[in-house]
C-alpha positions as CSV (number, residue, x, y, z in Angstrom):
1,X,-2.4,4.5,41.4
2,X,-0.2,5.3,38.3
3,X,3.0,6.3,40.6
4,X,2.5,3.6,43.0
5,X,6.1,1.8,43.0
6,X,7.8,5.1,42.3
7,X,6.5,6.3,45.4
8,X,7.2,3.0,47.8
9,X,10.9,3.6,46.0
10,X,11.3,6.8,47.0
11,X,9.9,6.9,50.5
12,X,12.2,4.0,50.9
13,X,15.4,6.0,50.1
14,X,14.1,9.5,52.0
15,X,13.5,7.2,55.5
16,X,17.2,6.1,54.5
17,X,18.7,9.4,53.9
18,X,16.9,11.0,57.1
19,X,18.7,8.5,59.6
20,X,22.2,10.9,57.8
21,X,21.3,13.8,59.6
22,X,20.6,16.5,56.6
23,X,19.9,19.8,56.7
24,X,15.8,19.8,56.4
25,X,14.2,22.4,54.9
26,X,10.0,22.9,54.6
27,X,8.3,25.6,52.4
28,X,4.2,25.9,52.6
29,X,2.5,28.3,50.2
30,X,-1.3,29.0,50.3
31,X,-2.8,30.8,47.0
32,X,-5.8,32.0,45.3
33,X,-5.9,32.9,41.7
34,X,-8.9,34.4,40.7
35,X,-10.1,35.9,37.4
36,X,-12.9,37.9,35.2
37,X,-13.3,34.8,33.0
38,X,-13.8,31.3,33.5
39,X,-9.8,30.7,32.9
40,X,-7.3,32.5,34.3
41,X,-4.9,34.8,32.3
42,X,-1.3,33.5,31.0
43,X,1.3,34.6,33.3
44,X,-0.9,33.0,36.5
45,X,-0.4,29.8,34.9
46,X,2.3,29.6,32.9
47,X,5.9,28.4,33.8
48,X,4.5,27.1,37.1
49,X,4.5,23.2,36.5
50,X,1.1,23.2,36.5
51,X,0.9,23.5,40.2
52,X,-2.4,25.8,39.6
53,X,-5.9,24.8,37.8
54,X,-6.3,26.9,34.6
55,X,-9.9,28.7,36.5
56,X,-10.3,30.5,39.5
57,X,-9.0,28.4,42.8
58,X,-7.4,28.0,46.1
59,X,-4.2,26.0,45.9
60,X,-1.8,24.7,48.9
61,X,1.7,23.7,48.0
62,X,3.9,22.0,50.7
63,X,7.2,21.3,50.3
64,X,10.5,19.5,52.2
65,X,13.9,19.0,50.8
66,X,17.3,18.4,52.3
67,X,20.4,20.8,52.0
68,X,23.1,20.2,49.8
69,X,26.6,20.4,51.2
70,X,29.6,21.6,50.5
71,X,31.8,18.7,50.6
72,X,32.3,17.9,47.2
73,X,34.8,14.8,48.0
74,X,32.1,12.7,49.5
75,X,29.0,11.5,48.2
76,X,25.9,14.1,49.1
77,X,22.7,12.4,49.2
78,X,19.7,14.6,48.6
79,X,16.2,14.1,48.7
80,X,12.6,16.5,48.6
81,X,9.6,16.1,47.9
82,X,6.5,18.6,46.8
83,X,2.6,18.2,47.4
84,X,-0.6,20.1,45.9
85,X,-4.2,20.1,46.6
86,X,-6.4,22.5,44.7
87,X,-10.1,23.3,45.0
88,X,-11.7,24.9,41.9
89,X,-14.4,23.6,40.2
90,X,-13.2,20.6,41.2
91,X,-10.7,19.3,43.5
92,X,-6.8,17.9,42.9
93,X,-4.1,16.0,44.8
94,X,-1.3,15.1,43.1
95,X,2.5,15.0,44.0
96,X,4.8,17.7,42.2
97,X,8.5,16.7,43.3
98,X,10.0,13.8,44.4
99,X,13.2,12.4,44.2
100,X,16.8,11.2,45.1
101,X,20.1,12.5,44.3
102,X,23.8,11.3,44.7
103,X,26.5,13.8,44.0
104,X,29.9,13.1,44.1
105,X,32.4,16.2,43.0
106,X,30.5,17.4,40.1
107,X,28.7,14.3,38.7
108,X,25.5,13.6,40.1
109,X,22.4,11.2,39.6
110,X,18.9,11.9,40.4
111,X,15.9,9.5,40.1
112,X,12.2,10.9,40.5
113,X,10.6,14.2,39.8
114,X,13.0,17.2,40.6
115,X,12.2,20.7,39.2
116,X,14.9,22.3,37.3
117,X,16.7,25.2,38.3
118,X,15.2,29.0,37.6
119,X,17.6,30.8,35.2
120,X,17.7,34.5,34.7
121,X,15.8,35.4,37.8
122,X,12.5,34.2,36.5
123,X,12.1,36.5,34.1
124,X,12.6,34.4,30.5
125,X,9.4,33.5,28.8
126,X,10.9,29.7,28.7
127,X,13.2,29.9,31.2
128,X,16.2,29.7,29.1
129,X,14.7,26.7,27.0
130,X,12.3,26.3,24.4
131,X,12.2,22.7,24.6
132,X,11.8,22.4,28.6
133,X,10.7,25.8,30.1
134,X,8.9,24.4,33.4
135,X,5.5,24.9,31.8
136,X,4.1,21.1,32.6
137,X,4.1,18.8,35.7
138,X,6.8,16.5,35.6
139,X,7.6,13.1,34.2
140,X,9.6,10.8,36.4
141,X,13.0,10.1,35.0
142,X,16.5,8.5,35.9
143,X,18.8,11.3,35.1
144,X,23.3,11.4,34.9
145,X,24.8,14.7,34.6
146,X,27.6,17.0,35.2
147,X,26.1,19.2,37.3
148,X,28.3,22.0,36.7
149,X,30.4,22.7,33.8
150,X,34.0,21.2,34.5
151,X,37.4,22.1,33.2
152,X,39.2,19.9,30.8
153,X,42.3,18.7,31.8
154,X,45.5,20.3,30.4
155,X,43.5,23.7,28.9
156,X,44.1,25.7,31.6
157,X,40.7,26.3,32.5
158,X,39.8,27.9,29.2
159,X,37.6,25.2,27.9
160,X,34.5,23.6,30.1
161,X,32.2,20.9,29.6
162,X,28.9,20.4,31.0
163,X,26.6,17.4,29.9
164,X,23.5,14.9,30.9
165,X,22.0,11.9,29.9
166,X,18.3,10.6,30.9
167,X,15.2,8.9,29.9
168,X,12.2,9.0,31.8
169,X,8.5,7.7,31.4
170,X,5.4,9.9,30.9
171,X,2.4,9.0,33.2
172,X,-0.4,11.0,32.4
173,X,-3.6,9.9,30.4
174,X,-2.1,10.4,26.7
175,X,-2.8,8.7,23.4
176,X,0.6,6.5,23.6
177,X,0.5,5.2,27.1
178,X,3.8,5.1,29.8
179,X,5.9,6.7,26.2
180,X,9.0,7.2,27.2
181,X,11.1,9.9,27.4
182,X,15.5,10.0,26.4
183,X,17.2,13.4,27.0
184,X,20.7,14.3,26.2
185,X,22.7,17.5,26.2
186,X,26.2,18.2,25.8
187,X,27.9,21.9,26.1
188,X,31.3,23.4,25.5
189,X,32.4,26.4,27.1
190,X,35.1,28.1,26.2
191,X,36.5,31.3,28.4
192,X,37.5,31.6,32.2
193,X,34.8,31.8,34.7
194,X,35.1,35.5,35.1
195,X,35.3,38.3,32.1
196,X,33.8,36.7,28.5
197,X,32.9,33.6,27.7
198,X,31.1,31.4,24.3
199,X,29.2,28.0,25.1
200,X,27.6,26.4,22.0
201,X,25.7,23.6,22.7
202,X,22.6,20.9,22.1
203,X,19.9,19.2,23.5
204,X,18.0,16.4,22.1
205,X,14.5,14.9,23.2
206,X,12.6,11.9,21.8
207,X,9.4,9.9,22.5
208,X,10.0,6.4,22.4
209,X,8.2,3.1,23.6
210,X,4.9,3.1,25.4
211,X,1.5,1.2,24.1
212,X,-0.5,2.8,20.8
213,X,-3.9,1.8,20.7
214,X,-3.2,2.0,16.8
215,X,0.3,0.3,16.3
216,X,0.5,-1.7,19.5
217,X,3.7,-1.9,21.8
218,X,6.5,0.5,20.6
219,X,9.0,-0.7,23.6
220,X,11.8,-2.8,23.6
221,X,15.9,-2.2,23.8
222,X,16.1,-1.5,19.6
223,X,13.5,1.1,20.3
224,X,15.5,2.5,22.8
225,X,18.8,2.5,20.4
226,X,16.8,3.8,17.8
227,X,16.2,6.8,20.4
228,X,19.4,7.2,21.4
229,X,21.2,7.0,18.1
230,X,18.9,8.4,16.3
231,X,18.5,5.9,13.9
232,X,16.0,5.9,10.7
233,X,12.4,5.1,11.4
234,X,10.9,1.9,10.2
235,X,7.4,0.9,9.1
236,X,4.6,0.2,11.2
237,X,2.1,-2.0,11.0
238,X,-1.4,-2.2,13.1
239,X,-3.1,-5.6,14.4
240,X,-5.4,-5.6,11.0
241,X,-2.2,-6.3,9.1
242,X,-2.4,-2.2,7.7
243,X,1.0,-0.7,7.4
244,X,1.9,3.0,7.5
245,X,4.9,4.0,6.1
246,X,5.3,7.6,7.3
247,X,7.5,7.4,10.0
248,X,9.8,5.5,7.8
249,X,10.8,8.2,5.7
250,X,12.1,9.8,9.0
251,X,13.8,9.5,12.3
252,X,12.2,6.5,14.9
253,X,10.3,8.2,17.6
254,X,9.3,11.6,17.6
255,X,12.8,13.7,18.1
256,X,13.0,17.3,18.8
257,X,16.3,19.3,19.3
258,X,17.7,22.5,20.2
259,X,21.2,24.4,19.7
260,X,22.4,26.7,21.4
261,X,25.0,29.8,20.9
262,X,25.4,31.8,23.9
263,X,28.0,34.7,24.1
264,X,28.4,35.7,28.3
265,X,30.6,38.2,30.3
266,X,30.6,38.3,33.9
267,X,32.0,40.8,36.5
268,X,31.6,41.5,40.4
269,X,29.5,44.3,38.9
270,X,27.5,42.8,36.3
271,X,27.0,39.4,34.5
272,X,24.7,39.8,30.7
273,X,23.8,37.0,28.4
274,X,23.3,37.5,24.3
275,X,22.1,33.8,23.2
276,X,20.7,32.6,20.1
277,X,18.8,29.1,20.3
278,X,16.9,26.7,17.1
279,X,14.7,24.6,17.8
280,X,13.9,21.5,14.9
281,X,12.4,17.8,15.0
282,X,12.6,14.6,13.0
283,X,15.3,15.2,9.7
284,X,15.6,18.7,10.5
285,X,17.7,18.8,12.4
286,X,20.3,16.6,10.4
287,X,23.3,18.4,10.2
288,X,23.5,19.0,6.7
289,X,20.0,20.4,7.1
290,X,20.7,22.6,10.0
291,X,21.5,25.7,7.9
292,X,18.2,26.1,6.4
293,X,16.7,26.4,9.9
294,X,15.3,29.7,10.3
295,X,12.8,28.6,13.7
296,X,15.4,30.8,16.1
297,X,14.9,32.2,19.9
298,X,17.5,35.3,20.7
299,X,17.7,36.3,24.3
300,X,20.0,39.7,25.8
301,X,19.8,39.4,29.6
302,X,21.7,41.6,32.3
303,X,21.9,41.8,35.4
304,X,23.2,44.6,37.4
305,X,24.3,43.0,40.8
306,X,24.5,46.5,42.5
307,X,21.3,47.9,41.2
308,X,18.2,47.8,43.7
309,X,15.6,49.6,41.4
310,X,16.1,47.4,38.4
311,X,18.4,44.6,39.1
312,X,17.6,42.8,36.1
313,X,16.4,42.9,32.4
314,X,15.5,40.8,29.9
315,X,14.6,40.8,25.8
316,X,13.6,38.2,24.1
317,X,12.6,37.7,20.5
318,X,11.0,34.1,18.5
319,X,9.9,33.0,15.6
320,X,8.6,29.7,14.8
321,X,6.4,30.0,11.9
322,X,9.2,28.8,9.4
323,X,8.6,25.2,10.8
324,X,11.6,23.6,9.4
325,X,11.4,25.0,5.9
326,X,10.4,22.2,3.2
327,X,11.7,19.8,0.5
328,X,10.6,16.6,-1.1
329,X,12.0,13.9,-1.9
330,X,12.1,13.4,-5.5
331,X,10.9,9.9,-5.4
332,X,7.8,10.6,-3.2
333,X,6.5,14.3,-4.6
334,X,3.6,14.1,-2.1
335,X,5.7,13.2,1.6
336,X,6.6,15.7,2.8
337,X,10.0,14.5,4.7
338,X,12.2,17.8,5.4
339,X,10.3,20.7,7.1
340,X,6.8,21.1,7.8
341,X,7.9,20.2,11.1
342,X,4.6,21.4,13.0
343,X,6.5,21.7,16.0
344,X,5.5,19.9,19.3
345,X,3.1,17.5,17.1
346,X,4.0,14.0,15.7
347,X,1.6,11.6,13.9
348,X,2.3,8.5,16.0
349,X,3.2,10.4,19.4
350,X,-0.5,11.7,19.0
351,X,-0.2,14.0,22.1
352,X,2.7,15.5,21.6
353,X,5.2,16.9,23.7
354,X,2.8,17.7,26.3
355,X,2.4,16.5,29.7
356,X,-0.9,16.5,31.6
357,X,-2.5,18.9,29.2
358,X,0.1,21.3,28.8
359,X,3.0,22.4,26.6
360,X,6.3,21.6,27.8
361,X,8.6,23.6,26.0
362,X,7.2,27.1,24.4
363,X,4.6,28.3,26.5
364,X,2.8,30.3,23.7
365,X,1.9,26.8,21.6
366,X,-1.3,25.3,22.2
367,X,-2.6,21.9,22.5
368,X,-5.6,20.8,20.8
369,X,-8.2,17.6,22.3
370,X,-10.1,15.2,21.6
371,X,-12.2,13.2,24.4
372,X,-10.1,14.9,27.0
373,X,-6.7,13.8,25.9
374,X,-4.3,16.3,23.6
375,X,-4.5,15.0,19.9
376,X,-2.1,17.7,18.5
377,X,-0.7,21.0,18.6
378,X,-3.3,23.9,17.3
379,X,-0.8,26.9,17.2
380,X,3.2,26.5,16.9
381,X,4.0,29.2,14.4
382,X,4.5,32.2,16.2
383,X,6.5,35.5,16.3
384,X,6.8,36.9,20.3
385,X,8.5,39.7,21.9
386,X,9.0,39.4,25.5
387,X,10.2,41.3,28.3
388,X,11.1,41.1,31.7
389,X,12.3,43.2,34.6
390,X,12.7,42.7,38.4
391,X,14.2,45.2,41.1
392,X,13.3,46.7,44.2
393,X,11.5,49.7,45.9
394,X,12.7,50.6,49.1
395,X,11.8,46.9,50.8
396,X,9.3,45.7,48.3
397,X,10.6,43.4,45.6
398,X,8.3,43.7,42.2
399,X,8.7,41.3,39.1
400,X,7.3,42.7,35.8
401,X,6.8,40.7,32.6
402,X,5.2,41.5,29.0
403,X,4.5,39.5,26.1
404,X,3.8,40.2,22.7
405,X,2.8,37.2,20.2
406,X,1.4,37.1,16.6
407,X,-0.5,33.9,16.4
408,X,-0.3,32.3,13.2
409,X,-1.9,29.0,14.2
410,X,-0.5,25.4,11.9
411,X,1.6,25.8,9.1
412,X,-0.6,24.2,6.2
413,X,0.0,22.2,2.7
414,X,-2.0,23.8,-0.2
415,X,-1.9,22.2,-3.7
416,X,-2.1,24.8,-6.7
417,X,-2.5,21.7,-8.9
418,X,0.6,23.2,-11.1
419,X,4.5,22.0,-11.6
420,X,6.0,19.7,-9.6
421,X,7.4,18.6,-6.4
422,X,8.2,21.8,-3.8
423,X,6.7,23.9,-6.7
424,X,3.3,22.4,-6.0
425,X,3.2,23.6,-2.4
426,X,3.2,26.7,-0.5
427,X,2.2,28.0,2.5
428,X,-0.6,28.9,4.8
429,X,-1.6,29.1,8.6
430,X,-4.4,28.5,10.1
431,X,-4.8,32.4,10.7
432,X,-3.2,33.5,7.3
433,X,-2.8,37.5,9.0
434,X,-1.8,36.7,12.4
435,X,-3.8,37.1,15.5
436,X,-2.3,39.2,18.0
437,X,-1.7,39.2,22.0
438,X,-0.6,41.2,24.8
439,X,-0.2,39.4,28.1
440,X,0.9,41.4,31.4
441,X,2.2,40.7,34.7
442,X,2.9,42.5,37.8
443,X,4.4,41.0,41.2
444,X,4.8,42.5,44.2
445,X,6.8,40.9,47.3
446,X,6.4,42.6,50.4
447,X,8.9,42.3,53.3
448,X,8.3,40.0,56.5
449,X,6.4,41.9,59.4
450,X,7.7,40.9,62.5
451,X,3.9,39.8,64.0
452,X,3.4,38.4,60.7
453,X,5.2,34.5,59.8
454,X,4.6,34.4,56.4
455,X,6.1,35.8,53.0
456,X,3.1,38.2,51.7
457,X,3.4,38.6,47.5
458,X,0.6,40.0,45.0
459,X,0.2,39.4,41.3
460,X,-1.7,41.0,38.7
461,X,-2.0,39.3,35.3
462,X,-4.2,40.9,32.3
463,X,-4.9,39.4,29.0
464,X,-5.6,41.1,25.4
465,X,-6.1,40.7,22.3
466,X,-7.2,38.7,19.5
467,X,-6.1,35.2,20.3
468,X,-6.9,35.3,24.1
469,X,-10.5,36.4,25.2
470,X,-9.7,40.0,27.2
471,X,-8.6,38.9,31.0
472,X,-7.7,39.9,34.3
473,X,-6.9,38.0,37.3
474,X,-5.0,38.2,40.8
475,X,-2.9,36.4,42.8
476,X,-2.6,36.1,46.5
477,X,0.6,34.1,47.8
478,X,1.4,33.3,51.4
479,X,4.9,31.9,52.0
480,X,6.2,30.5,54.9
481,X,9.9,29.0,55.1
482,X,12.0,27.4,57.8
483,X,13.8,24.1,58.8
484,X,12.3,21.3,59.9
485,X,16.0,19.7,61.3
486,X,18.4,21.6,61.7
487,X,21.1,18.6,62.1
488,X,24.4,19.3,60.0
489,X,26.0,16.6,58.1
């Protein structure tokens, strides 16, 4: 069993943190998603860490995790843990959560699987991130951060700084096996915590380590500095002697990285969001290279904290089919080394960034196969539109999101056999015109009845256009929350 000693680790430390006397909290969910085709449609699946099977099935979800307190000047151990079975045309167990956190005033450390937290109510197509949106199960990872942004000394709390640091190790059956994962984000703040406020910001991800069955072992603590500090790649070179020089004329490790600008205003009234986001990977995202990136995500959220009817909105608008742009290195007219990024892909990270089968960053890119394991990235160059609105009627809570996507498939090389260099190539997608697709979902939450335990919600999700075959599916959820100790610290 692949998560054997991460398990007998972290059942260790949860026996050790019960005998503190924390808060214990249980959630058990019962679901069936059903649908007019043999998969289900895009919003029952997506952005839900692939707890459900992508066909019509019946799903349990249970759930425990301690309460965080409120005393920030000693150290808050925390610890939960998640659990799914699912019957569809087969059957699945696996574990979902489970990990360990420390926190001690604002810096904290976490070790396991611990979902991320849900930003503007749900309603973002990535929540908040193209890179990391909640779309895939989890990797288990040994995470520092600054769990809230924290005022620098001396600025009178007009400037903040919020940061992490991580690296992880993907389990699932992939073409590089156990790769690893290193994470790092820093963000600036500037503004007080009420009225306006700008953050800019980065996060960086990169594949690194793990077993090829093509270059061998790609471990060891230089691999990890290259990672880290981004260093040039090097050249490879397979058991039959063969070398492959490609990833030497980049970064080592398959990087991808995101910036974010993000303009906020917050009020007892309201609190509204305009942020602009870029995604890149490899060279691209060089600094000197960074302003010919054109691959952007812009979000306008508001919330109206008075407002039952609609409490909050959100726009969002990407485009991805620029893929880094392209120039050539005058010395090699044929490598392509700047651009052509074919985002989410990477020749010696085979599978991508992709965890048990599915994207997870953009939710609208798609994985291609090959003998049951993700060999690529079929469709990463696309231009979406995508709404969201929650709010309330009378009791009932409803959640309402729409997407809108032009599907341009790979961006591809084509040689007109003229000029040179750049001038020799231009380019195509897979689906040169664009194939287009609406996807729809409606939830409804109903109150508690007092005869009734449970949580009672209802989705509708319908597909169509020309990427997705025509669908329509449902959703039936039944919550039930409580505490299992109710102890205090």
């Amino acid at each position: 069993m692949k998560y054997r000693g991460l398990v007998l680790i972290l059942m260790f430390a949860c026996q050790t943190l019960l005998a503190q006397s924390k808060k214990v909290n249980y959630e058990a969910e019962l679901s069936t998603q059903v649908s007019s085709e043999s998969n289900l449609p895009f919003w029952l699946i997506t952005n839900k860490y692939g707890i459900y099977p992508d066909e019509n099935n019946g799903t349990l979800n249970f759930r425990i995790h301690s309460t965080p307190s409120n005393n920030s000047k000693k150290i808050d151990f925390n610890y939960g843990t998640s659990l799914i079975g699912s019957q569809g045309k087969s059957s699945d167990f696996f574990i979902d959560e489970m990990y360990v956190s420390a926190d001690w005033r604002q810096i904290g450390i976490n070790v396991g699987m611990q979902h991320r937290e849900i930003k503007f109510d749900g309603l973002s197509l990535t929540n908040g991130d193209m890179l990391y949106s909640g779309n895939a199960r989890m990797y288990p990872e040994v995470k520092i951060q600054l769990n809230n942004f924290i005022a620098v000394p001396y600025s009178n709390n007009w400037l903040w700084i919020k940061g992490s640091f991580s690296n992880g190790i993907m389990l699932d059956d992939r073409y590089v096996d156990k790769a690893n994962v290193h994470h790092k984000s820093a963000f600036l703040r500037i503004g007080k915590k009420q009225g306006l406020s700008f953050t800019v910001g980065l996060d960086h991800y990169v594949q690194w380590g793990g077993d090829s069955p093509k270059w061998g072992n790609l471990g060891g603590f230089d691999a990890f500095m290259d990672a880290v500090l981004v260093r040039g790649g090097k050249v490879l070179v397979d058991q039959d002697g063969n070398e492959s020089i490609t990833e030497s004329y980049n970064k080592s490790g398959n990087h991808i990285g995101q910036n974010t600008f993000e303009l906020s205003y917050s009020s007892p009234k309201i609190e509204s969001v305009v942020s602009l986001k870029n995604i890149y990977e490899d060279k691209s995202g060089d600094f000197k290279h960074l302003k010919g990136v054109k691959d952007w995500n812009l979000t306008f959220y508001l919330k109206l904290k008075n407002s039952k009817l609609i409490s909050s909105f959100i726009y969002e608008y990407y485009y991805t089919k620029d893929q880094g742009g392209y120039i050539i290195r005058p010395d090699h007219p044929i490598e392509p080394v700047i651009g052509f990024d074919s985002y989410f892909s990477n020749g010696v990270f085979a599978s991508g960034w992709t965890s048990h089968k599915r994207i997870i960053g953009m939710p609208l890119f798609t994985p291609s196969y090959n003998d049951g394991i993700v060999n690529g990235i079929s469709n990463n160059a696309v231009v979406a539109h995508h709404f969201g609105i929650t709010g309330a009627i009378g009791k009932i809570r409803y959640k309402t999101l729409i997407t809108f996507s032009d599907n341009y498939g790979r961006a591809l090389l084509v040689n007109d056999g003229q000029g040179k260099l750049e001038e020799n190539y231009s380019k195509s997608y897979s689906y040169p015109d664009g194939l287009s697709q609406q996807s729809y979902m409606l939830e409804v939450i109903f109150p508690k009845w007092k005869k009734i335990p449970f949580e009672l919600s209802a989705s509708l999700a319908v597909d169509n256009g020309k990427y997705l075959h025509d669908n329509i599916g449902f959703q039936f959820k039944l919550l039930k929350k409580g505490l299992l100790s109710q102890k205090g610290n």
